[in-house]
C-alpha positions as a LaTeX table, in Angstrom:
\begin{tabular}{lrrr}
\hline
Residue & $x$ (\AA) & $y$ (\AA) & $z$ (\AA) \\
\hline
Unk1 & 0.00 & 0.00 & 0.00 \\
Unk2 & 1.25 & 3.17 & $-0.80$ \\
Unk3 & $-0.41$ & 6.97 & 1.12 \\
Unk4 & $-0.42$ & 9.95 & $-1.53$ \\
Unk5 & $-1.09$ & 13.60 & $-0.49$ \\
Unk6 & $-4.72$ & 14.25 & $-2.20$ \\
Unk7 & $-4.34$ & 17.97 & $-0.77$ \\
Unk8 & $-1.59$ & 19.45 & 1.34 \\
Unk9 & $-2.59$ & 21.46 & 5.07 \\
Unk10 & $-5.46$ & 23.46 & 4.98 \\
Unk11 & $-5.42$ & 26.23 & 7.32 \\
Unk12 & $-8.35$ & 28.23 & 8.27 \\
Unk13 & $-8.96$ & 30.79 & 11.07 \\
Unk14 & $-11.70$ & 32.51 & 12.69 \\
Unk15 & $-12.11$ & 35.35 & 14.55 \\
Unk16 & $-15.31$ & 36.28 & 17.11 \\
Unk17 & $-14.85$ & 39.51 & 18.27 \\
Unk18 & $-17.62$ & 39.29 & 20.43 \\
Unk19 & $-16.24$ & 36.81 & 22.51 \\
Unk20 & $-12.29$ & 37.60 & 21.62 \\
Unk21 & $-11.19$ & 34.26 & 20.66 \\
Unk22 & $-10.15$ & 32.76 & 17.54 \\
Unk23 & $-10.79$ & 29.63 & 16.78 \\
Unk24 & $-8.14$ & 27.43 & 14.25 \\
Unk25 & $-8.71$ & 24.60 & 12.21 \\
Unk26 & $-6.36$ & 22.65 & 9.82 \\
Unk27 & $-6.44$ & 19.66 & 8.00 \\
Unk28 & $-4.41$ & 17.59 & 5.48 \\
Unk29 & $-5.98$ & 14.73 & 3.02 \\
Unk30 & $-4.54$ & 11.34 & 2.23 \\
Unk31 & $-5.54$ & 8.88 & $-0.58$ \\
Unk32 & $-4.03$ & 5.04 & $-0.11$ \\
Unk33 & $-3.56$ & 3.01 & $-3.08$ \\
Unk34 & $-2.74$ & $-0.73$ & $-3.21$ \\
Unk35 & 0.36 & $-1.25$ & $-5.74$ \\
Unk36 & 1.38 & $-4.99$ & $-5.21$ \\
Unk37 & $-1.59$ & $-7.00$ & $-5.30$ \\
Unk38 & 0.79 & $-9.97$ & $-4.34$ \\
Unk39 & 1.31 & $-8.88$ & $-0.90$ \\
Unk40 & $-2.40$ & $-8.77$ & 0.44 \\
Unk41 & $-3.36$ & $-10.65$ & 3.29 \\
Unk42 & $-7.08$ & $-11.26$ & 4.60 \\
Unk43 & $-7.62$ & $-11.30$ & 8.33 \\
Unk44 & $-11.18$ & $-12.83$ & 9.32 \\
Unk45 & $-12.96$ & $-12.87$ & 12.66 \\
Unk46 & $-11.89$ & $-16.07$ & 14.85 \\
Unk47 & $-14.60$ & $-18.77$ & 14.67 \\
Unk48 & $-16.39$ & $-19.67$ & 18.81 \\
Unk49 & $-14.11$ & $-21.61$ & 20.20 \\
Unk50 & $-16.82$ & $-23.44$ & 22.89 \\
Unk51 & $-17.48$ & $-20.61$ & 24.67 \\
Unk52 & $-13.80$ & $-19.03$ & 25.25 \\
Unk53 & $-14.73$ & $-15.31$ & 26.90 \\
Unk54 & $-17.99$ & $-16.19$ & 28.26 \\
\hline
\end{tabular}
């Protein structure tokens, strides 16, 4: 699997005067590709093993 940068950091910033605080807010978006089909492994839920956690 390989994690590509769909869009860089997003900063935004507001301001409420009224109150005198600003508030902040950044983000940054990832995409994730698979580029070896070859190496993908399935992990399924354990089957009930009589009762184990009961």
């Amino acid at each position: 699997m390989k994690t590509y940068i769909k869009r860089d950091t997003n900063v935004e910033t507001f301001r409420d005067i009224d109150h005198k605080t600003t508030k902040i807010n950044a983000d940054k978006i990832y995409g994730v590709a698979i580029v070896n089909d070859a190496k993908i492994v399935r992990i399924t839920p354990a089957t009930d093993a009589g009762g184990v956690g009961k």
